[in-house]
C-alpha positions in Angstrom: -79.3 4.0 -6.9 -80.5 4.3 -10.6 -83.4 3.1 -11.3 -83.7 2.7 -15.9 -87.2 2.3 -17.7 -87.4 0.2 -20.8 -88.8 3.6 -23.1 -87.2 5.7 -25.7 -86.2 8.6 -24.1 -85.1 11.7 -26.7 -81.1 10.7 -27.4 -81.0 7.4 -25.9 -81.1 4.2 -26.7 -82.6 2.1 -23.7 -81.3 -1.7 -24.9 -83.0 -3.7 -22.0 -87.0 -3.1 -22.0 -87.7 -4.8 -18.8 -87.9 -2.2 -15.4 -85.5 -2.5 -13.4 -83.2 -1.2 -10.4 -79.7 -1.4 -11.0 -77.2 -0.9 -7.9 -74.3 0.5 -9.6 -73.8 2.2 -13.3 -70.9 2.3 -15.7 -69.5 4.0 -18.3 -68.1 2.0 -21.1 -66.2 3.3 -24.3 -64.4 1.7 -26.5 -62.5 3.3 -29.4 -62.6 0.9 -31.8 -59.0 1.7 -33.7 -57.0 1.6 -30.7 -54.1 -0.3 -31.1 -54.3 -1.4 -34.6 -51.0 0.3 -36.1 -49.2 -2.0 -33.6 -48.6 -4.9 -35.1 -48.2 -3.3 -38.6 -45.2 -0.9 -37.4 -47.2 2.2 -37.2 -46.9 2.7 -33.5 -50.3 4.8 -33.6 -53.2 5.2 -35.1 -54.2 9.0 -34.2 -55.7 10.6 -37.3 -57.4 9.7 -40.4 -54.3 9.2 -43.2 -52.2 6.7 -40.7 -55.2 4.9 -40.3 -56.1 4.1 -43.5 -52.9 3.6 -44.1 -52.8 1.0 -41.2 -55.5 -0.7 -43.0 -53.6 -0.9 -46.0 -51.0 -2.9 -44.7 -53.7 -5.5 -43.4 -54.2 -4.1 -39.3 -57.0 -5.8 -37.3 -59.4 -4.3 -34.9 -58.2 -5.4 -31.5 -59.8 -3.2 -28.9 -63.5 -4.6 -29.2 -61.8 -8.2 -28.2 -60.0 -6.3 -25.2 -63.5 -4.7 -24.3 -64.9 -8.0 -24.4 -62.3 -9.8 -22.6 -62.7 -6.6 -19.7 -66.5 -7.3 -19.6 -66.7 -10.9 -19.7 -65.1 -10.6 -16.3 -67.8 -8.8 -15.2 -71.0 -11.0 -16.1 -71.5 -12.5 -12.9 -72.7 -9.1 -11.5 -75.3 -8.5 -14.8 -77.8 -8.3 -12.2 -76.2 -5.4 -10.1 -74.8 -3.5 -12.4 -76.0 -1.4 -16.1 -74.0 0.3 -18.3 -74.0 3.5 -20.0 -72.1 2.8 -23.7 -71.6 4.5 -27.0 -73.5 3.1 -30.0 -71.9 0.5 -32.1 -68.4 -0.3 -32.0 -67.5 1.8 -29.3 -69.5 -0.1 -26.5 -72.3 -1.2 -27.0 -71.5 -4.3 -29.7 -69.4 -5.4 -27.0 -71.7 -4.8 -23.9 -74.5 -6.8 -26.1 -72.1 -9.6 -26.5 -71.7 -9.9 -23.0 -75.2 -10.2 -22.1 -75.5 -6.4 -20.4 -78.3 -4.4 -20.1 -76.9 -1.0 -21.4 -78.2 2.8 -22.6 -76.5 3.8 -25.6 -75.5 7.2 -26.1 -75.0 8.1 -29.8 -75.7 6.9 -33.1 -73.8 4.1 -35.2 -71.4 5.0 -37.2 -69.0 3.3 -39.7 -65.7 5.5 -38.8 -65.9 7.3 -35.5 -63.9 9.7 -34.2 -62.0 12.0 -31.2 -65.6 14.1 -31.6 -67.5 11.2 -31.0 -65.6 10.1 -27.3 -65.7 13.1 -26.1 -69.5 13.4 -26.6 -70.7 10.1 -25.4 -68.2 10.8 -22.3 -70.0 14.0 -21.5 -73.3 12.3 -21.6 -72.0 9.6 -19.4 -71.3 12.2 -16.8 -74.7 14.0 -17.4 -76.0 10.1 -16.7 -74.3 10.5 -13.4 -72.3 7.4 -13.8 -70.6 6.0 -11.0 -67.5 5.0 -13.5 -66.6 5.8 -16.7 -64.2 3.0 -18.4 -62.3 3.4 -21.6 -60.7 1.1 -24.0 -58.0 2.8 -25.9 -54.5 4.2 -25.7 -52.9 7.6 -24.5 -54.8 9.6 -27.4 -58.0 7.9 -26.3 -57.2 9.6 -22.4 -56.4 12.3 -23.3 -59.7 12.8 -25.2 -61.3 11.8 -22.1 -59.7 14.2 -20.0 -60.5 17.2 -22.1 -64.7 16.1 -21.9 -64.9 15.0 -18.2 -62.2 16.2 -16.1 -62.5 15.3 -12.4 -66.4 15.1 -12.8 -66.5 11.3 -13.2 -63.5 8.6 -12.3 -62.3 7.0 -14.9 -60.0 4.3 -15.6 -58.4 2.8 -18.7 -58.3 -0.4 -20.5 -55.4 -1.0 -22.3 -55.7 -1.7 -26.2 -53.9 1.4 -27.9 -50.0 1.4 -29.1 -48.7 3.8 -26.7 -50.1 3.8 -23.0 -47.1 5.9 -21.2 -49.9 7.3 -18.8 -51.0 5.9 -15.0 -54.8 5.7 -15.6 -54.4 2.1 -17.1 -55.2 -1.4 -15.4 -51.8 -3.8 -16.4 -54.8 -5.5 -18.8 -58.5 -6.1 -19.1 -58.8 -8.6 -16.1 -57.4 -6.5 -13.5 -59.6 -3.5 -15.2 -62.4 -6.0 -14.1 -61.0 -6.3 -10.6 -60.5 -2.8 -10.5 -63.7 -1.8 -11.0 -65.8 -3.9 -8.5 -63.1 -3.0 -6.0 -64.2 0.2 -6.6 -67.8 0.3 -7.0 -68.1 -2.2 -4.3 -64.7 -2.6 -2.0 -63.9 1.0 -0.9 -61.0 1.7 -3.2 -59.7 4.8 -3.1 -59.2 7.6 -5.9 -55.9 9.1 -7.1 -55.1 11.8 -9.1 -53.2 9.6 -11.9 -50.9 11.3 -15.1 -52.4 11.6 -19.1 -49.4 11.8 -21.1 -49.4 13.5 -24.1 -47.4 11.8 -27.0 -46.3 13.4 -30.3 -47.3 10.6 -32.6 -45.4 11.7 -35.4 -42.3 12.3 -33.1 -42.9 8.8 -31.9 -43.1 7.2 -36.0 -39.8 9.1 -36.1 -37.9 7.3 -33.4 -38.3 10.3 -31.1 -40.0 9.8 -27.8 -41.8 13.3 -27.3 -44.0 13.2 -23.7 -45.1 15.8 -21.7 -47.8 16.4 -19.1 -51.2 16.7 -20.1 -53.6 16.5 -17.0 -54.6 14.4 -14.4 -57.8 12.1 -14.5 -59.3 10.7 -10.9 -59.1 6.9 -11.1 -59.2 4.1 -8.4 -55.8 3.1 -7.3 -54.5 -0.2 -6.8 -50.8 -0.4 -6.6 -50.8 -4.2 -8.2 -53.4 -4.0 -11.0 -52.2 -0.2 -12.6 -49.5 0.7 -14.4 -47.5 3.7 -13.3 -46.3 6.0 -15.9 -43.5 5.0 -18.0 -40.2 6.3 -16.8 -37.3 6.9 -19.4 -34.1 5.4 -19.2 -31.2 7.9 -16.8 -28.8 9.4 -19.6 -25.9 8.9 -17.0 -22.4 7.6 -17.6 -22.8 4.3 -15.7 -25.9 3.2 -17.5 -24.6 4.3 -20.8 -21.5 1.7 -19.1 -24.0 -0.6 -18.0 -25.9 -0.8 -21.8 -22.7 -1.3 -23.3 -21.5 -3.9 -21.2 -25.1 -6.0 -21.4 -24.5 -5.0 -25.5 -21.1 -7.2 -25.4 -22.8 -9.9 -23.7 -24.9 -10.5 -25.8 -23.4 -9.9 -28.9 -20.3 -12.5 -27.7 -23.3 -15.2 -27.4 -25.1 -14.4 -30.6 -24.9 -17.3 -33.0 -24.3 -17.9 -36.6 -27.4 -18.7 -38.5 -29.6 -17.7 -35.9 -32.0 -14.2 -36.4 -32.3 -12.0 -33.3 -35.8 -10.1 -33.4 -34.5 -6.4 -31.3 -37.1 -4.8 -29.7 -37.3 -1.1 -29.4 -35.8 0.5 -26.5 -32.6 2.2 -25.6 -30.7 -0.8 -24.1 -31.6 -2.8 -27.5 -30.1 0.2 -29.5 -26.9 -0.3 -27.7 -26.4 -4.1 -28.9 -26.8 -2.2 -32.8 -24.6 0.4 -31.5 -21.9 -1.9 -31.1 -22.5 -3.7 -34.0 -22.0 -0.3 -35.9 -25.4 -0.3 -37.2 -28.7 2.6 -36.4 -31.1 0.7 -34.9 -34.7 2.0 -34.7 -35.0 3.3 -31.6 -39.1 2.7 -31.3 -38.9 -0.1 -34.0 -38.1 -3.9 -34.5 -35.0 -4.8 -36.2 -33.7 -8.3 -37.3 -30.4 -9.1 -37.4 -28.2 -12.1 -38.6 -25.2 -13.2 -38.1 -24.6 -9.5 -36.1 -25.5 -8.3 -39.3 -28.7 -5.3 -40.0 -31.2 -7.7 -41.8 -34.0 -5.7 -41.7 -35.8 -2.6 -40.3 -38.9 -1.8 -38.2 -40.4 -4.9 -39.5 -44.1 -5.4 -39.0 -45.4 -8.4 -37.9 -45.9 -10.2 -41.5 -42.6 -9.3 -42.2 -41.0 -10.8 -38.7 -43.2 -14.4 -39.9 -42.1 -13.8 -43.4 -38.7 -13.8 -42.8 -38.3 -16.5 -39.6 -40.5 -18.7 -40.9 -38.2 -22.2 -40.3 -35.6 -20.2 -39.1 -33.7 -20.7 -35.7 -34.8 -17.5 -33.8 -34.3 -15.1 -30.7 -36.1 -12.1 -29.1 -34.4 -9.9 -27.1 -36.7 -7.5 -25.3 -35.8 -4.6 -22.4 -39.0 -3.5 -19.9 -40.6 -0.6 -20.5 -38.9 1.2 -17.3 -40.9 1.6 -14.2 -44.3 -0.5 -15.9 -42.4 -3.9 -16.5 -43.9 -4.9 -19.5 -41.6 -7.1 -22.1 -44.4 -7.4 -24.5 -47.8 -5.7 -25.4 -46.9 -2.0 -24.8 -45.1 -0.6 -27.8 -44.0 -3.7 -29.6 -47.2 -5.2 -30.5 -45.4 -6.3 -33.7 -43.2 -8.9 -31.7 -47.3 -10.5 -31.6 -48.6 -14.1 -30.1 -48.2 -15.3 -33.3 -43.9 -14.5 -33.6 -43.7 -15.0 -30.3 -45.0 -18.7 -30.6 -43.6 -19.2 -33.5 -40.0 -18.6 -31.7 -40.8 -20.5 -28.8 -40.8 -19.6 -24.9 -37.3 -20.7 -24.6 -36.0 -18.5 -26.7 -37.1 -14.8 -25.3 -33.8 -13.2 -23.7 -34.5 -10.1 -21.9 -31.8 -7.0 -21.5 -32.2 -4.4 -18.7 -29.7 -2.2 -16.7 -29.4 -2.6 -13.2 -31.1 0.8 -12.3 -34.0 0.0 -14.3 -34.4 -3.7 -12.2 -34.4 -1.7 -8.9 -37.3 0.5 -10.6 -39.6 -2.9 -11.2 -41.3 -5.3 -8.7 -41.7 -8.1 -11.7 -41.5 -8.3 -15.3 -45.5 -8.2 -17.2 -47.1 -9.6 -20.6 -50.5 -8.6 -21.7 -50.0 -9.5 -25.5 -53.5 -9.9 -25.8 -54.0 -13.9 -26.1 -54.7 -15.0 -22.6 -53.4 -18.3 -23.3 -50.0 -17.0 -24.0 -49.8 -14.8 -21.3 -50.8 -17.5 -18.8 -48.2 -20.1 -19.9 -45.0 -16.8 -19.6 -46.1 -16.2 -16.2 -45.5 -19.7 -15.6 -41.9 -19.5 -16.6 -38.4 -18.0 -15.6 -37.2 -15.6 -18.5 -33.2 -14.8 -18.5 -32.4 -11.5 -18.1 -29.6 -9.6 -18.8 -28.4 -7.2 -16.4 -24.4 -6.6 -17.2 -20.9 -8.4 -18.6 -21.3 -11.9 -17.8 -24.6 -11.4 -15.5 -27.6 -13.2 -16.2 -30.4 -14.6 -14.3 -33.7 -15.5 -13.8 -37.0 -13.6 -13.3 -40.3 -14.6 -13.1 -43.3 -12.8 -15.3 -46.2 -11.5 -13.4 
């Protein structure tokens, strides 16, 4: 029990001036460049040049919304619950929003930085909070990692580029679940994997992962994402990529421009079609022709704009996700502008045995709701399609 009295203490920030008792307390931080070199092709946005560079190309905050959408969840329980927040943009905008009584930690700032999580983490701990929550992407974890180890649980929104690790809910509303089956329902606590990407590997098509710790978060199998698994370099799936690559390259059709996501499987349909593709990129391709290069989302409108088009996606192996993780530049916006009926999905059969369902979180709840409502085709050999549906 935690009991919070409306006066300026030295450091803090006390929002709500009324005394009060509060039954649970929670850490909120939200790293407010998360996920913004996604839709421009940037697949990142760790340190200062790539991010001004994202900017430069016309990237859009999107992690405050994805705080937002994780706390409105949460309003019915304003009464029982206060959080601990950083100052600004990295909580407590959003917290405010919401209608939560929160202490800031930290001062506003108009660029924040790795420095600036790790602080307001520690002081979250020092605030003896019963959760911490973070909105960001692996770079984001890891940064929490290295300021609170196992002192605090901790579990992770999901609004960066690359989120390879097992701390994450699947997307902000099952963070919300998440999080009052913990502080209220008795879930337990796992130790869950922080991967550690090499960005610049990543920009280069190179997919560079290793351990980096373990954070303590509540686990519940349905709402978090396990670790991303890469695809078996084996003879029969480098058989079973080729034979999904004919497929589909015998039903491609003339006039028609086929948006490739990233992903080994994808590469193989280029492969055959004697052409590089970007392994960690979007390509377009017409009449089985190269068309363009890890577009960015402008330049997937720009160029489909009243054009018959396809998106052909593989899972990301052992999450399930066909859009939102890694490909935020195949965004709501191309993806409506396509149509629902025209999303064809690619997997090998050993990566379907790895997956209970196929998942969206692109971001636009609307969206997301009407795919789960539908049957996407999947690819999964020569001549072998069927239906699956999105969870």
């Amino acid at each position: 029990m935690y009991a919070f009295v409306g006066v300026k203490k030295e450091g803090i920030n006390v929002c709500e001036k009324n005394e009060t008792t509060y039954v649970k307390t929670l850490g909120v931080i939200v790293n407010p460049v998360a996920g913004m070199g996604g839709a421009v092709g940037l697949k990142g946005t760790d340190g200062k040049e790539i991010l001004k560079q994202a900017l430069s190309l016309g990237a859009k905050p999107t992690a405050p919304m994805r705080a937002i959408s994780f706390l409105s969840e949460l309003t019915a329980l304003k009464d029982k619950l206060h959080l601990f927040v950083g100052a600004g943009t990295m909580g407590e905008e959003e917290a405010l929003r919401c209608g939560f009584s929160c202490t800031v930690f930290g001062e506003k700032k108009p660029e924040t930085t790795s420095d600036d999580t790790m602080e307001i983490a520690r002081r979250i701990v020092e605030a003896k909070a019963d959760l911490l929550v973070f909105c960001g992407g692996d770079g984001t974890a890891r940064d929490i990692l290295d300021a609170v180890g196992f002192r605090v649980p901790v579990l992770g929104v999901p609004t960066g580029v690359k989120m390879h690790s097992s701390v994450f809910a699947v997307d902000p509303k099952a963070a919300a679940k998440i999080v009052v089956g913990f502080l209220w329902g008795g879930l337990l606590l796992r130790e869950a994997e922080v991967m550690d990407i090499d960005e610049n590997a990543f920009r280069a098509g190179r997919v560079s992962a290793n351990l980096y710790g373990y954070l303590l978060t509540p686990y519940e199998p349905y709402l978090i994402q396990s670790s991303k698994m890469e695809s078996p370099i084996t003879e029969s799936e480098l058989r079973n990529q080729a034979a999904i690559a004919l497929h589909v390259i015998e039903h491609m059709k003339p006039g028609v421009i086929y948006i490739l996501g990233p992903g080994t499987t994808t590469r193989a349909i280029a492969a055959l079609l004697d052409v590089e593709k970007t392994l960690l990129g979007v390509d377009l391709f017409l009449d089985k022709k190269l068309i363009a290069r890890d577009v960015s989302e402008q330049q997937i409108l720009d160029t489909i704009r009243g054009r018959s088009t396809q998106i052909i996606v593989t899972p990301i192996g052992g999450q399930g996700f066909i859009f939102g993780r890694g490909n935020q530049q195949i965004s709501p916006r191309v993806i409506r502008s396509v149509g629902l009926d025209n999303i064809v999905v690619v997997a090998t059969q050993s990566k379907l045995r790895s997956l209970k369902a196929l998942r969206v979180d692109t971001g636009d709840e609307v969206l997301d709701a009407a795919l789960r409502k539908r049957k996407i085709k999947v690819i999964a050999d020569y001549k072998r399609e069927h239906e699956m549906l999105v969870d």
